[in-house]
NUPAMI-758593 format. One line per 10 residues: their letters; for each residue y, z, x of C-alpha. Coordinates in nm, 2 decimals, decimal comma. Layout:
# NUPAMI-758593
a> Y Z X; ...
# end
This chain:
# NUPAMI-758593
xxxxxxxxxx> 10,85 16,07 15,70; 10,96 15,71 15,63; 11,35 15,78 15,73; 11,47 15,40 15,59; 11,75 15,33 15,42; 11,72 15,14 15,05; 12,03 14,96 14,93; 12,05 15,08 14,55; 12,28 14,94 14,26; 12,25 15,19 13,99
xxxxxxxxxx> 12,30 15,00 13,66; 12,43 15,12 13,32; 12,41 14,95 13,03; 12,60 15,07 12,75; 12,70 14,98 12,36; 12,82 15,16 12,08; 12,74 15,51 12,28; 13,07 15,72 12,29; 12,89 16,03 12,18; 12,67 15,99 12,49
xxxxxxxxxx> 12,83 15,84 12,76; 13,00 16,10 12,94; 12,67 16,30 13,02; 12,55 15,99 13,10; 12,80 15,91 13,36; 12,80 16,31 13,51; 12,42 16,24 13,57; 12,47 15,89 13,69; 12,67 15,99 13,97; 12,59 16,33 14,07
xxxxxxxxxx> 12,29 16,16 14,27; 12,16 16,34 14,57; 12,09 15,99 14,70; 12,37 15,75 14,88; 12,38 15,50 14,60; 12,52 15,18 14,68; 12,64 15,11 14,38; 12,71 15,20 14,05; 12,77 14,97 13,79; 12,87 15,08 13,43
xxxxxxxxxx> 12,89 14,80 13,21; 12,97 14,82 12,81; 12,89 14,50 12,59; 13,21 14,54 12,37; 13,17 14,86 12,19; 13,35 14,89 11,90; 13,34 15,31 11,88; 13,56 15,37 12,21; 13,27 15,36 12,43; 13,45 15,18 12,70
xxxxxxxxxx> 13,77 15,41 12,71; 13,55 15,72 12,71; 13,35 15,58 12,97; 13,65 15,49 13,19; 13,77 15,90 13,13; 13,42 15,99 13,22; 13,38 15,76 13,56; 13,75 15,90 13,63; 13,60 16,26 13,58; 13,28 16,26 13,78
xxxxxxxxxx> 13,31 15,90 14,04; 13,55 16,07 14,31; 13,44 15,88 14,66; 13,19 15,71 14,45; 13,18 15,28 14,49; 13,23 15,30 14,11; 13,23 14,94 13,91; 13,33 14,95 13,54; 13,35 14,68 13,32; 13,36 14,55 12,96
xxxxxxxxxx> 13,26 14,23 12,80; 13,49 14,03 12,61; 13,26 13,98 12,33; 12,92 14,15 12,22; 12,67 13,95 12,41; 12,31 14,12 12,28; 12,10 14,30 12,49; 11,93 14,07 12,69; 12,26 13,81 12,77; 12,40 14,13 12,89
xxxxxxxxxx> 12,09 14,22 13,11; 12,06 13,87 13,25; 12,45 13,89 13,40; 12,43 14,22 13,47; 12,12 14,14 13,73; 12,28 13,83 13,89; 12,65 14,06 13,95; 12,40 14,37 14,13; 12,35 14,37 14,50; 12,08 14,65 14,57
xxxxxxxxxx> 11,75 14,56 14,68; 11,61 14,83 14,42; 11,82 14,83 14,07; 11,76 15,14 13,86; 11,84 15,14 13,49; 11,97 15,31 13,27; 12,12 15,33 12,94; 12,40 15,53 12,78; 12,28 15,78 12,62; 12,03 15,93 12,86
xxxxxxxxxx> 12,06 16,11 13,14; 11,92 16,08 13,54; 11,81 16,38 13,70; 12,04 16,46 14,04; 11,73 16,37 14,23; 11,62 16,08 14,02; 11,71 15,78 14,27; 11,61 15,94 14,61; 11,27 15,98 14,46; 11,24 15,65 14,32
xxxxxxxxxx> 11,34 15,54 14,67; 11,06 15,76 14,81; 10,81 15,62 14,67; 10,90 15,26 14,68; 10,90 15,29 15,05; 10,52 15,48 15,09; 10,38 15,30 14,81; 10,46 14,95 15,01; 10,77 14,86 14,77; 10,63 14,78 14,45
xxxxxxxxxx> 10,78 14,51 14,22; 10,87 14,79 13,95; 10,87 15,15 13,94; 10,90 15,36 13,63; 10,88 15,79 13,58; 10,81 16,03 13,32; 11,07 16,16 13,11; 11,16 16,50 12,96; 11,27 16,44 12,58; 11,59 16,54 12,38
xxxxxxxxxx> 11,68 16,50 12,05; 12,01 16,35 11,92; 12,20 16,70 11,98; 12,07 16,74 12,33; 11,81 16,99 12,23; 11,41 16,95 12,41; 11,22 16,78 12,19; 10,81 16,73 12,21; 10,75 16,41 12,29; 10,49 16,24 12,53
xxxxxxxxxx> 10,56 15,91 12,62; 10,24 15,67 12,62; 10,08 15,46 12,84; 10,23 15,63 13,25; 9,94 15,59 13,49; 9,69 15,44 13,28; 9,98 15,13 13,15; 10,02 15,07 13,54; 9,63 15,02 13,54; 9,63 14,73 13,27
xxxxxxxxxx> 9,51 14,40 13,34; 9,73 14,08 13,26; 9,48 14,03 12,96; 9,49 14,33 12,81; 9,89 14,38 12,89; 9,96 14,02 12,75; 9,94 14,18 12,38; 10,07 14,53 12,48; 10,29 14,66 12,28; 10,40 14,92 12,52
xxxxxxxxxx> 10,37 14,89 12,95; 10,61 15,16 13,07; 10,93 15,33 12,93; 11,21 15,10 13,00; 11,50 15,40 13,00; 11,30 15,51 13,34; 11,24 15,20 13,52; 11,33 15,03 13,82; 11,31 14,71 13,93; 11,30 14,54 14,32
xxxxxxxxxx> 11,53 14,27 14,36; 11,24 14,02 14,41; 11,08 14,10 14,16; 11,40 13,94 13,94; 11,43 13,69 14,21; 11,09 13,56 14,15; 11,09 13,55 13,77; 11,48 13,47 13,66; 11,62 13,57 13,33; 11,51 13,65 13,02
xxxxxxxxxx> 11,51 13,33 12,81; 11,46 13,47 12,49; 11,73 13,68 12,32; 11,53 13,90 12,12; 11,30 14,07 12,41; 11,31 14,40 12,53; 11,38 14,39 12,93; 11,13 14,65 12,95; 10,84 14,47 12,78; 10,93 14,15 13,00
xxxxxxxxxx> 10,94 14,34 13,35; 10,62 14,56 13,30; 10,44 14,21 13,26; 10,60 14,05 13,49; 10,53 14,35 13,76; 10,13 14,38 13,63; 10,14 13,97 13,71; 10,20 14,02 14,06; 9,97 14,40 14,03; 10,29 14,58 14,16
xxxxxxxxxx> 10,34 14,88 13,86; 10,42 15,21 14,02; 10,45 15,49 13,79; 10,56 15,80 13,88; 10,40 16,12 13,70; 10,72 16,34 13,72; 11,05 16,36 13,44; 11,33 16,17 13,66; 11,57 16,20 13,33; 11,68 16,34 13,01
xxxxxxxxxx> 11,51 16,07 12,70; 11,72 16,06 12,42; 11,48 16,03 12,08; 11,60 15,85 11,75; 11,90 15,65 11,90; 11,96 15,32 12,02; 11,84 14,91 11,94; 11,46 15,01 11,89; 11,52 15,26 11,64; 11,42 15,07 11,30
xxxxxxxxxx> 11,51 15,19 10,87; 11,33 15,49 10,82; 11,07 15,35 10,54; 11,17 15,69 10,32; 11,49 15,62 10,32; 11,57 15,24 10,36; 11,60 14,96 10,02; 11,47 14,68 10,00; 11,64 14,47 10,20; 11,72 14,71 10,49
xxxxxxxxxx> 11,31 14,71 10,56; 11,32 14,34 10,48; 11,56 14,28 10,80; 11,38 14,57 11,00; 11,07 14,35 10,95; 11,21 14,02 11,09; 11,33 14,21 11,39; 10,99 14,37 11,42; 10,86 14,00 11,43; 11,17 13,85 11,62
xxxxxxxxxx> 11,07 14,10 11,90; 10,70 14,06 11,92; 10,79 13,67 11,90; 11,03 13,67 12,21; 10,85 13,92 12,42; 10,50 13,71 12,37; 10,66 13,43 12,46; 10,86 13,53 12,74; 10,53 13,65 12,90; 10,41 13,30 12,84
xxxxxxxxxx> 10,66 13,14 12,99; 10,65 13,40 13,30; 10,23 13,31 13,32; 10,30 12,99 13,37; 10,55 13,06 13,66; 10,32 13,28 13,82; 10,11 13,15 14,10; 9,81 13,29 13,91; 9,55 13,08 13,69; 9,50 13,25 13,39
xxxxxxxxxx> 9,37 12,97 13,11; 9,24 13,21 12,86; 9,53 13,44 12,89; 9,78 13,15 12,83; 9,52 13,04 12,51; 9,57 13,40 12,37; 9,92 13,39 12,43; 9,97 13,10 12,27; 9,80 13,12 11,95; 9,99 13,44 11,88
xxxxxxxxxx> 10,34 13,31 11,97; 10,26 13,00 11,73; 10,18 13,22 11,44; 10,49 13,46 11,50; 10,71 13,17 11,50; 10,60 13,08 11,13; 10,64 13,43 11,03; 11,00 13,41 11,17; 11,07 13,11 11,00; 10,95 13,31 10,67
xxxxxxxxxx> 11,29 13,52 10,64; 11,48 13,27 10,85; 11,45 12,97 10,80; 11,18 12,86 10,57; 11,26 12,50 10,55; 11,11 12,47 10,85; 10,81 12,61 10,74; 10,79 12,25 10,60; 10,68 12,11 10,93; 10,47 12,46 11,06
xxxxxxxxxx> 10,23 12,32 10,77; 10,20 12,00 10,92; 10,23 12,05 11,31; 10,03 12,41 11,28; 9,83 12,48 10,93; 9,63 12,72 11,05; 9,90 12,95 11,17; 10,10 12,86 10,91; 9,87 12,98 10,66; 9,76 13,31 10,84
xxxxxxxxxx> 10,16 13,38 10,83; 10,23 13,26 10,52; 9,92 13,49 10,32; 10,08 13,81 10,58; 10,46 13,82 10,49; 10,34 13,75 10,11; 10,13 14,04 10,13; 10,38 14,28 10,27; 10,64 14,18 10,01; 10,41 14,23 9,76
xxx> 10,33 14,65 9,90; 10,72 14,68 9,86; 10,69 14,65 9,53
# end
């Protein structure tokens, strides 16, 4: 039995959570592990996030090395992400978010098998679902062992590599790679890339937490329910995302010490003809120069948002 000790920062991200945050924080600290760190960190809430969260750490973070803070301003995910992992000190940093809740045992066996499985870059767990009230709910997440079996072609247009509300990340891995330079990525579609880069995805085939369903930033306008406009913006932000994420993973091939031409080809025809789709509902004077610097993406983007607005009508 491999007896060594992991330094651990157990990170918290929170925003607009209030209803959440206090199992949250119970779960956060009751673990059976000796965590090196807890961080809870709350990106200017505006629905008293922060004061219940400094109740809750009060409550449950007796003899615990405890670290709240708030930004001054909203900063977005990502901003918040990127400072957050240049403030933690643990050689592993597990994540989590504010409205779900770790298992007791969820770091110590996280640690576990980063030590016998040679400390991968990123490991990640299955979950055990709730709904909004806390009650089970029947919900298998995709992907688990088979995601951690991708290759970097296949995960380069993946839509989904591992659940990010159960991951966690070495510090070299972060070390290696750097921030996330674009603002509308998911962490969690960034570091499952980056980690199947450098083949280190561990996935662990047991529930390590509580999964909230049908709350937080990837929750888009229910089509039933939503006007016009509300999908309208829920499509941008569908775009935005697949935008950033594609071409933070272009970005992070490049870094890599690999030589992958026709994965950086793929990547880069799809990143072009997102960024005229952007520039659709954002800024479509621009789409001025996307027909003469890119016509051919230009006018595969161009004939796709025209037909969705059209099927809205």
């Amino acid at each position: 039995m491999n007896n060594e000790m992991v330094s651990v920062t157990f990170l918290v991200l929170c925003y607009n959570q209030a209803e959440f945050i206090d199992e949250c924080v119970k779960g956060a600290l009751a673990q059976d592990y000796p965590v090196a760190e807890f961080v809870f960190s709350d990106d200017a809430s505006s629905d008293g996030t922060y004061q219940k969260l400094c109740s809750a750490v009060a409550r449950y973070g007796h003899d615990r090395p405890v670290t709240v803070r708030r930004n001054p301003v909203n900063m977005g995910l990502i901003p918040h992400f990127n400072l957050m992992m240049s403030m933690a000190q643990g050689e592993l940093v597990v994540l989590a978010a504010g409205d779900d809740i770790s298992f007791p045992e969820r770091v110590s066996t996280l640690v576990a098998r980063y030590l016998s499985a040679g400390k991968p870059a990123l490991l990640c767990s299955n979950v055990a679902a709730i709904d909004h009230a806390g009650h089970a709910a029947n919900y298998e997440p995709p992907g688990g062992e088979f995601c951690a079996a991708l290759s970097v072609r296949e995960a380069a247009l993946s839509k989904f590599i591992y659940l990010g509300a159960s991951g966690a990340l070495s510090r070299s891995l972060w070390a290696n790679y750097g921030d996330i330079h674009y603002a509308h990525a998911y962490e969690d579609l960034v570091l499952g890339f980056r980690a199947l880069l450098d083949n280190s995805l561990e996935f662990i085939d047991q529930p390590l937490l509580y999964y909230r369903l049908g709350v937080g930033i990837s929750t888009l306008p229910d089509p039933l329910g939503a006007d016009r406009q509300e999908l309208i913006a829920g499509r941008l932000k569908e775009i935005r995302l697949r935008h950033d994420v594609l071409a933070q993973r272009l970005r992070d091939v490049r870094h890599s010490n690999q030589r992958l031409p026709a994965v950086v080809g793929l990547l880069n025809k799809r990143v072009t003809r997102l960024a005229v789709r952007v520039n659709f509902y954002s800024a479509r004077w621009k789409l001025f120069f996307d027909l003469f610097r890119r016509p051919a993406a230009f006018w595969s983007g161009i004939k796709r948002e025209f037909r969705y607005l059209r099927d809205l009508t």
